[in-house]
N, C-alpha and C positions, 0 to 999 in steps of 0.2 A: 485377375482384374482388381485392383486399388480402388479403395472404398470412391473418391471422386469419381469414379468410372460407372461403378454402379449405378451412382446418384445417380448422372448424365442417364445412363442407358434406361434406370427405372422410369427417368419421364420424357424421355425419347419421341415415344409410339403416340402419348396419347394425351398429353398434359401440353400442349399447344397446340394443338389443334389445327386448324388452317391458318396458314401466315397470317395475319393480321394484328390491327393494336392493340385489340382486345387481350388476344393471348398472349401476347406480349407483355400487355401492363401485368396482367395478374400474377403470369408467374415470375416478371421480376420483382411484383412484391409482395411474392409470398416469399422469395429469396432472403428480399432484404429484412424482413419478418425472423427468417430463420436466423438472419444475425443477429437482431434484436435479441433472440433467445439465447444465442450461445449456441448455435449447431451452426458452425461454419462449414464444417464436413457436407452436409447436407445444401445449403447455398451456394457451396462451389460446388458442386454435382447440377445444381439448377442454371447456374451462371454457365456454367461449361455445354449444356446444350444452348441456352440462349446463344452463344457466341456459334457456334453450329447452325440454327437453325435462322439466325439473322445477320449475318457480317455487316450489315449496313447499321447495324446501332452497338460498332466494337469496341465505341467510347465511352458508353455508357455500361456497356457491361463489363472491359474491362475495371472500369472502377471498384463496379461493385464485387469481382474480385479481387483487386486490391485490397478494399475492406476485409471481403472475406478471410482472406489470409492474412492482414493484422489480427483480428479476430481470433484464430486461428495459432497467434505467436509464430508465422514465420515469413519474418521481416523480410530475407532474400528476395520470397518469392513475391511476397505484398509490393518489393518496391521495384520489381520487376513489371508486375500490371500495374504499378501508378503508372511508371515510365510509358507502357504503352499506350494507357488513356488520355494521359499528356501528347502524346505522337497522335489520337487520333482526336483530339481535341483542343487544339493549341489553346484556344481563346475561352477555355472553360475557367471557372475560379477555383469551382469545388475541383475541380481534377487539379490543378498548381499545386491549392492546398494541404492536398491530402500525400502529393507529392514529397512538400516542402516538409508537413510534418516527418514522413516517413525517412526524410533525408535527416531530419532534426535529431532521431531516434538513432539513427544509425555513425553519430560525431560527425557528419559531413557539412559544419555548421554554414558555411559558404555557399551549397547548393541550395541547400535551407531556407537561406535567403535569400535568394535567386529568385526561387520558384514560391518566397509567401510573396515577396515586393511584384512576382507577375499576377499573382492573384488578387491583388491590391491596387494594381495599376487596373485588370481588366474588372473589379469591381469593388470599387472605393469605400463599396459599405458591406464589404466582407465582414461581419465581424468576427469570426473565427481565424482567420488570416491575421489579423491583430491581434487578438489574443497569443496567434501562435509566437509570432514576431516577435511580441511584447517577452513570451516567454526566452527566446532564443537572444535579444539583447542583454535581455537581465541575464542569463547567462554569461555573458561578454563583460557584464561589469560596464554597460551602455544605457544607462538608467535613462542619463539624460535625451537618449533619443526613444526609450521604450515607454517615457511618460506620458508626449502627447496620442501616442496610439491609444493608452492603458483609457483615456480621457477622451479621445473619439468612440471607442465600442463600449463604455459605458452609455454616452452622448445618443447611441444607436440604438444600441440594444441596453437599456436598465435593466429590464428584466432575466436577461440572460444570464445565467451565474459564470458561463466564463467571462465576462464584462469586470466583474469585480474579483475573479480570480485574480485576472492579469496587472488590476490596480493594486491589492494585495502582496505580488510577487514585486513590484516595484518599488513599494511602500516596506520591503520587510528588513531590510538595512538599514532603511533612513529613519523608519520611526514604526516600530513593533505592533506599536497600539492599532495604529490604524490601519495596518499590514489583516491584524487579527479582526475589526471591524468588519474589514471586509470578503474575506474567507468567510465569517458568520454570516453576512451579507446571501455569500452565495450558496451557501447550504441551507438557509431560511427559503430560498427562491426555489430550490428546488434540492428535499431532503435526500432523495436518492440516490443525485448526483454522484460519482465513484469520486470523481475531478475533486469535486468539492470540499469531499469526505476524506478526502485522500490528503489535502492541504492543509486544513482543520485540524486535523491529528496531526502531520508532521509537524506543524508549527508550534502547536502546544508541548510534543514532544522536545522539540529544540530550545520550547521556552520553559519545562519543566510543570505545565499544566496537567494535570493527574486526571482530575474532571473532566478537563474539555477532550483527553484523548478514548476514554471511557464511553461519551457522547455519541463522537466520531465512529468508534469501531459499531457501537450497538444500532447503528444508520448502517454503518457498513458490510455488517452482520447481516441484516434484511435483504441487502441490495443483492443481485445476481450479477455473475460467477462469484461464491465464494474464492475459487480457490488464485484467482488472480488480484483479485482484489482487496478483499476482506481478510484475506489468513494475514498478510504481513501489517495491516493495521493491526488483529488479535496479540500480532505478536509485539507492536510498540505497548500494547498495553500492559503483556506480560512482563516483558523487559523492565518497563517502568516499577510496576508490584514488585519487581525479583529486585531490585532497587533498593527499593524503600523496605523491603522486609530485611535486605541483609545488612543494612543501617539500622533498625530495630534488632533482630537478634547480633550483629555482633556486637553494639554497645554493650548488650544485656549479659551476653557472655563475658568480655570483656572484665566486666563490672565485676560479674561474679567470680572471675578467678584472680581477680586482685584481693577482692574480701577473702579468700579463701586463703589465698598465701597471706594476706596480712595475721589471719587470724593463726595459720600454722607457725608462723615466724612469732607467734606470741604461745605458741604451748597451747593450744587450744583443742578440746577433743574433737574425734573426726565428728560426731554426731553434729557439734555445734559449726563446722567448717560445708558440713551438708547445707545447713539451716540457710545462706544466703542464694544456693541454686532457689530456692522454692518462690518463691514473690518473684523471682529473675524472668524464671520462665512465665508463672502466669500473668505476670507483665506482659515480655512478648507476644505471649498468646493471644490475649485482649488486645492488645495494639495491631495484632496481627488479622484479628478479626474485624476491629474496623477497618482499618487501611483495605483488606479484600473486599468489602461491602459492597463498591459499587459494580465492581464485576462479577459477582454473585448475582445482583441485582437487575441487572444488563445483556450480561451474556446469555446464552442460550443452555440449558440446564446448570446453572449457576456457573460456569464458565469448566464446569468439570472434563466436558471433553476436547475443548481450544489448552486447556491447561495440559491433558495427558499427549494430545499430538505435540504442543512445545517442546513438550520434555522427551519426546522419544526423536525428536529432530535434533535436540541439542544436549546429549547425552553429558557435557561436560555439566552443564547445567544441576542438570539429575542427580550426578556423582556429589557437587559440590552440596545441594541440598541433603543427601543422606549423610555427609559427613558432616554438616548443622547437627545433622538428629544426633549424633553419635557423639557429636561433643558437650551436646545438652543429656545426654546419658553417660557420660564420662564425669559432669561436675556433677551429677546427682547422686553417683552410686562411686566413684574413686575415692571420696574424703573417708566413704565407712572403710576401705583398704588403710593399707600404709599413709599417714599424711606427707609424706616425705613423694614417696611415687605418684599419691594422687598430684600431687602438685605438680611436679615437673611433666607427668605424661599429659595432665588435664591442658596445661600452657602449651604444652606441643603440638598438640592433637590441635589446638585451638590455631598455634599459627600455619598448619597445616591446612586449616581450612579459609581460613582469610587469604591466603594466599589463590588456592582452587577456585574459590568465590572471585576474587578479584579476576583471573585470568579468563574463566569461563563467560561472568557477565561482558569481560572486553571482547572475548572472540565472536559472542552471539549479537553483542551489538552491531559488531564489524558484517557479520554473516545477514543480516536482517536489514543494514542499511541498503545493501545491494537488492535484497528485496524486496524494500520500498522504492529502490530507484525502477527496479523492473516494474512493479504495480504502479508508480507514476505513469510511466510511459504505455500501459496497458489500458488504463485509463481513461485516459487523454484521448489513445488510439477509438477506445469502443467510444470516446463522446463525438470522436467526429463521423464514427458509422452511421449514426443516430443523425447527422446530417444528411443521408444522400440522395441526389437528384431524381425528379422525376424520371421516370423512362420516359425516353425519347423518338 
């Protein structure tokens, strides 16, 4: 028997009681409770006796297994029970919706829009339906039609942060500033947000904002499930730091082994060819210690164990920063050898590692973009669970 079988069979006997709406409402919402938390396992164990023990309310509860299984990360089956809450509920909005998104999620962008434009036709002041839409033109490169929507669900809902999500996502080609206004907008409305928090970062990442991605993670650090949400924010922030430090140490290195051939190409003894590693490094160091500050400051035990999972996820990473150390121990200790060897091994060793640095920050970017596209869409997914219908 499979863990959902359990669920089902553990509240089988006793946990509804005698048909009625009573038992009906509670333990669909203590279901959708359970997706609130992150135990989709457990909701779909609850969902699957409701559909058992009620077939007359198949539309509602398939919904709320559809959620459960976005929830859950498996789209198949999620868009499996959208489809049949849709079949048992034609004229519903939230069932199109949740639909349309699941179809959005999966490149079917055509159905997509099928089924947000039915949700919008059968309830005009969807705002999540707009928002989705909004998101799925701007996709398309259809700004001009994703705009008046972006300006009806603000119009509706102010307060709602997907309202100026969607104006944001419209606004971030045409004009940056107020793309990021309004992301700020919706993560002031509500700091939790994953959606919000999730857009905030990517933006400032794409716009090279150090700060505001810092912000972003340490909101997204708080919020639950870390591990869909919040690790690949940690990680734009890492990326960013592994950035900026290997622009600080290799100028520094750099530096220092041009001094050091200059000074060997003049006769210079190795003691004195030593002498420009020392201020090199504790340069870096200090520049190195501010630049980490704010995520010492933010993260959650100074960022020391988001930093040790990075690095054992992106081993190239790793590699490239121990060869940093090893070339910062090659100009400090090579000049007292041969100056002839120190020089040439020290330059090698050095483009040795610009090289590794370079290739490694490209493939982890590459690898992390994909998983920010997946915690977009994870997202997104838990903001519209966070919508769903009363039982019915």
């Amino acid at each position: 028997m499979n863990q959902h079988e359990e669920g089902a069979t553990a509240v089988s006997t006793n946990a509804y009681g005698d048909p009625g709406d009573q038992a009906y409402e509670r333990t669909y919402g203590r279901a959708c409770a359970l997706i609130e938390a992150n135990r989709p396992d457990q909701a779909i164990g609850l969902f699957s006796g409701l559909l058992a023990h009620y077939p007359d309310q198949a539309g509602p509860v398939r919904l709320g297994l559809a959620r459960a299984h976005a929830c859950a990360a498996r789209p198949s089956e999620a868009l499996a029970e959208a489809r049949a809450a849709v079949a048992a509920m034609p004229q519903n909005a939230d069932a199109q919706f949740l639909l349309g998104s699941l179809l959005n999620q999966a490149e079917d962008q055509a159905g997509a829009e099928r089924s947000l434009r039915a949700a919008l036709a059968l309830d005009p002041e969807h705002v999540l339906s707009s928002c989705a839409l909004v998101d799925l033109l701007v996709k398309q490169d259809r700004c001009a039609q994703a705009f008046p929507l972006a300006q009806l669900a603000i119009r509706l809902a102010p307060q709602e942060p997907d309202s100026h999500i969607a104006m944001g996502r419209v606004y971030e080609e045409i004009d940056p500033r107020i793309a990021r206004r309004a992301y700020k907008k919706a993560v002031q409305l509500d700091p939790e947000s994953p959606t919000a928090s999730m857009e905030l970062a990517t933006f400032d990442f794409n716009h090279g904002s150090k700060s505001g991605i810092v912000r972003a993670v340490a909101r997204a650090v708080a919020w639950r499930p870390q591990n869909q949400v919040a690790r690949p924010l940690v990680d734009l922030t890492l990326i960013v730091l592994t950035l900026s430090l290997g622009k600080i140490h290799g100028s520094c290195l750099a530096l220092t082994i041009l001094v050091q051939l200059v000074l060997w190409w003049f006769g210079a003894p190795a003691r004195l060819c030593l002498a420009p590693a020392v201020p090199a490094l504790i340069s870096a160091l200090l520049l190195s210690w501010v630049i980490c500050r704010p995520v010492r400051t933010n993260l959650p035990d100074g960022g020391r164990p988001a930093m040790r999972s990075f690095l054992r996820r992106h081993r190239r990473l790793a590699s490239a920063a121990a060869l940093v150390a090893l070339t910062w121990l090659a100009a400090l200790i090579l000049p007292l050898m041969v100056p002839t060897t120190a020089a040439v091994m020290t330059a090698v060793l050095a483009g040795v590692v610009a090289c590794t640095v370079l290739v490694a920050i490209a493939r982890t970017i590459e690898a992390t973009a994909d998983d920010i596209e997946r915690a977009e869409q994870a997202a997104r997914g838990m903001q519209s669970e966070q919508e769903a219908p009363r039982p019915m």
